[in-house]
C-alpha positions in Angstrom: 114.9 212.1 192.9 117.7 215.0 192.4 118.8 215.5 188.7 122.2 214.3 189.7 120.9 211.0 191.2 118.9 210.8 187.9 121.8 211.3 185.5 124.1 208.3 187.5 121.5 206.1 187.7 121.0 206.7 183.4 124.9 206.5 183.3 124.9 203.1 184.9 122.7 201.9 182.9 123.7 202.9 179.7 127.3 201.5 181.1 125.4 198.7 181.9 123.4 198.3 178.5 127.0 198.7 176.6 128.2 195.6 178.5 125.3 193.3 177.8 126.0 194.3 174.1 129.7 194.0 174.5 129.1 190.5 176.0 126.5 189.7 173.1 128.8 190.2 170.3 132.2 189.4 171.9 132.0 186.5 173.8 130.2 183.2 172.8 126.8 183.4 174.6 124.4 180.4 174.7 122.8 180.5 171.9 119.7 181.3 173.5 121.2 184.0 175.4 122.1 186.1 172.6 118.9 187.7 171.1 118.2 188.4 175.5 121.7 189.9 175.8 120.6 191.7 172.6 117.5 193.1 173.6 118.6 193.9 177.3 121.6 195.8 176.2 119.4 198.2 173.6 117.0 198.7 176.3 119.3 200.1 178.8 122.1 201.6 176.5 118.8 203.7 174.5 117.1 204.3 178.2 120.0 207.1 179.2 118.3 209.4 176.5 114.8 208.2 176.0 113.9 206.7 179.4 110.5 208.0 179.4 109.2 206.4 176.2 111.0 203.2 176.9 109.8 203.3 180.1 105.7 203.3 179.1 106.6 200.7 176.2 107.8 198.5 178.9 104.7 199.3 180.7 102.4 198.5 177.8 104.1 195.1 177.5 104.1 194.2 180.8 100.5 194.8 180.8 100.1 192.8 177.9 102.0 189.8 179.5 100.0 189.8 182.5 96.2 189.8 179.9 98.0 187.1 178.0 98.3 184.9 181.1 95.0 186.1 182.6 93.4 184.8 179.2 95.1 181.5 179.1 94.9 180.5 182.6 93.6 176.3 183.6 91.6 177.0 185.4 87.9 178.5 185.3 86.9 181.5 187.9 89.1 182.2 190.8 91.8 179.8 191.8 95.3 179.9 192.1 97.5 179.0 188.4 100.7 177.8 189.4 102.0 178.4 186.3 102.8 182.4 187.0 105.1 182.9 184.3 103.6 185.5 182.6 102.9 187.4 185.5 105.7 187.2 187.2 107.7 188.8 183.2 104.7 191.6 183.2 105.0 192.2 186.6 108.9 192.7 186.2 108.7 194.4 183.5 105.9 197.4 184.0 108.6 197.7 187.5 111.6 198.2 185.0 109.4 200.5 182.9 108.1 202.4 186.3 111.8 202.9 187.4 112.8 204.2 183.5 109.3 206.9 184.1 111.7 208.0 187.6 114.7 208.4 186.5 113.7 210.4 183.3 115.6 213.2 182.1 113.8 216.6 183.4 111.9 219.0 181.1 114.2 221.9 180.6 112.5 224.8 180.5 112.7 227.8 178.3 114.0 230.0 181.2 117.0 228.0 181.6 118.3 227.1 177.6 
């Protein structure tokens, strides 16, 4: 991905992020909504500067989600759980996290400062 495609993507979400907290704090969210508008909003506002380290912490919990539901599933050996919630939130998540990794900000290098 080009540095410029990078740097739009980061501004749209940090655009994006800045809504979600606008939204949080302005209008009157369900009350359950609020603490996901929250959390959303910081993810994407602070993933313009630090996508990389975001990106692997979203990573690590998606992992984490999936063992959680791999540990607590009905049934005993292979079969099929219906209940996929967990994997379906760690599999969403370590794809958010994998698209933070991509469209981190470059290494400058000491040639170019």
């Amino acid at each position: 991905m080009k540095d410029t495609t990078k740097a739009v993507v980061r501004t749209f979400f940090f655009l994006g992020g800045a809504y979600l907290l606008y939204m949080a704090f302005t209008l009157k969210p369900e009350p359950d909504e609020k603490p996901f508008l929250i959390i959303s909003g910081l993810i994407l506002t602070l993933s313009c500067k630090w996508a990389k380290p975001i990106g692997i912490l979203l990573l690590i919990v998606g992992m984490f989600l999936c063992g959680l539901e791999y540990f607590k599933l009905s049934q005993p050996g292979i079969g099929f759980n219906p209940d996929l919630g967990g994997y379906v939130y760690g599999l969403v998540t370590m794809i958010i996290g994998g698209i933070f990794i991509t469209i981190a900000p470059p290494k400058k290098k000491k040639d170019d400062q």
